[in-house]
N, C-alpha and C positions, 0 to 999 in steps of 0.2 A: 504494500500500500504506500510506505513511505517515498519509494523507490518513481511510484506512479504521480506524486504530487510536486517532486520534487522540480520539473520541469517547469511549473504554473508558479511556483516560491520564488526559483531562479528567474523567470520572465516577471512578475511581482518585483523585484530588487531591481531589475536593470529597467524598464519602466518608473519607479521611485526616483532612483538616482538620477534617472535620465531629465525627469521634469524638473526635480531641485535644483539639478545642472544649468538646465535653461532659464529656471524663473531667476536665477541669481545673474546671468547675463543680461539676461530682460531687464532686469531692472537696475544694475549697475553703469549698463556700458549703452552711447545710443545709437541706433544702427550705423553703421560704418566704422563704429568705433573699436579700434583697439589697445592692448595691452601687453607689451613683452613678459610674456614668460622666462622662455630663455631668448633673449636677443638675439636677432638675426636666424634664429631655426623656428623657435613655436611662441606664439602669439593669441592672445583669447582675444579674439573677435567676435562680437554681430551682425551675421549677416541671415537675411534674410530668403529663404529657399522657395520658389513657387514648382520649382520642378520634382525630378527624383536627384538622384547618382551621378555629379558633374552636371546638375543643371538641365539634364536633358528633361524632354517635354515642359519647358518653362511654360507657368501661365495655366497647366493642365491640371488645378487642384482638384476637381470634381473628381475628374477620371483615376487619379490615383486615391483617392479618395475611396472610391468602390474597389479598386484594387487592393489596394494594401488590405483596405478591410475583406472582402473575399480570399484573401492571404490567410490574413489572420484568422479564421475561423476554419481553413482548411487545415493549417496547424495547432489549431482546440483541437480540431475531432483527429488529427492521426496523434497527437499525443494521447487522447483519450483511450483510441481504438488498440494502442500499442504500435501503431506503424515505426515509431523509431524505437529497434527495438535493442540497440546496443547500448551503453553507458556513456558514450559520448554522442551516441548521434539525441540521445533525448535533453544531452547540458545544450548539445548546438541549438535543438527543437525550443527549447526556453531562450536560449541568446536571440533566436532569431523573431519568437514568438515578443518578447519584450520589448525589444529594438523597433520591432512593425508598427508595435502599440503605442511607443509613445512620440513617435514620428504621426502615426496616426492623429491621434490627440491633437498635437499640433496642427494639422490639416483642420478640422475640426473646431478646433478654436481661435487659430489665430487666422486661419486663411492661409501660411505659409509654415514650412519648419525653418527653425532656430538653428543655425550652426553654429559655433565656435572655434573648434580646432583649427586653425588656420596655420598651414606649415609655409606660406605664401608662394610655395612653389609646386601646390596641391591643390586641387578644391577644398576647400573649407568643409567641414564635417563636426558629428555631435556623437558621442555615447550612442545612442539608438541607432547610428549607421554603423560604426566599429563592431558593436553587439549579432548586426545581420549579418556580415560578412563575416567576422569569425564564427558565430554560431551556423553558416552556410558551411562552412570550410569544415567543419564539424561534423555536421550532416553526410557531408561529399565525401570525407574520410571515414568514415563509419560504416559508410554504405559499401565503398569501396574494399575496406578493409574485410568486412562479413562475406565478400564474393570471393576473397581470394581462398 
């Protein structure tokens, strides 16, 4: 049982942190604005996102909007159903299931996502993108790994 909840706690925690992350930018820093971290590598910025992953589909919040959300509920039920069924592909099924959510949220309330991370030689990104991509990368090698 613990084992099957564990995926919904970890996607709970990265969702948490990811909105406390943003509302502290939100309200510290004003859009365009930023802050050196470490000088010349990483910098906390605000910026504002209307698209997905580098921007692409700018402008199209409706449509990712129903996406990410039809996402996210396809990764409720195979977490539920057992589809991820090894110990990492169910940490990545939560990474990725958190990260959707509170990207989501954002869509939803503010009309855009929040990035921060800005390595200014990257697109700009937040905790809830790091969260999909490693918890994918997760998923990919779980899957992968159980075949061989």
């Amino acid at each position: 049982m613990r084992t099957k909840l564990f995926p919904f706690v970890l996607a709970g925690l990265v969702l948490a942190l990811d909105q406390l992350l943003k509302h502290a930018v939100v309200s510290r820093l004003g859009l365009g604005e930023s802050f050196p971290i470490l000088p010349g590598l990483l910098y906390l910025s605000r910026i504002h996102n209307t698209g997905s992953a580098f921007g692409i589909l700018r402008g199209q919040n409706l449509m990712l909007t129903f996406l990410v959300g039809a996402i996210s509920l396809g990764i409720v039920w195979a977490l539920h159903r057992g589809v991820f069924r090894g110990h990492w592909e169910r940490i990545g099924g939560g990474l990725v299931l958190g990260g959707a959510l509170g990207n989501l949220i954002d869509r939803l309330i503010r009309g855009y996502v929040v990035d921060y991370l800005d390595f200014r030689f990257f697109p700009a990104f937040n905790l809830a993108d790091a969260s999909v991509v490693v918890g994918a990368a997760l998923v990919a090698a779980g899957v992968l790994w159980r075949r061989r």
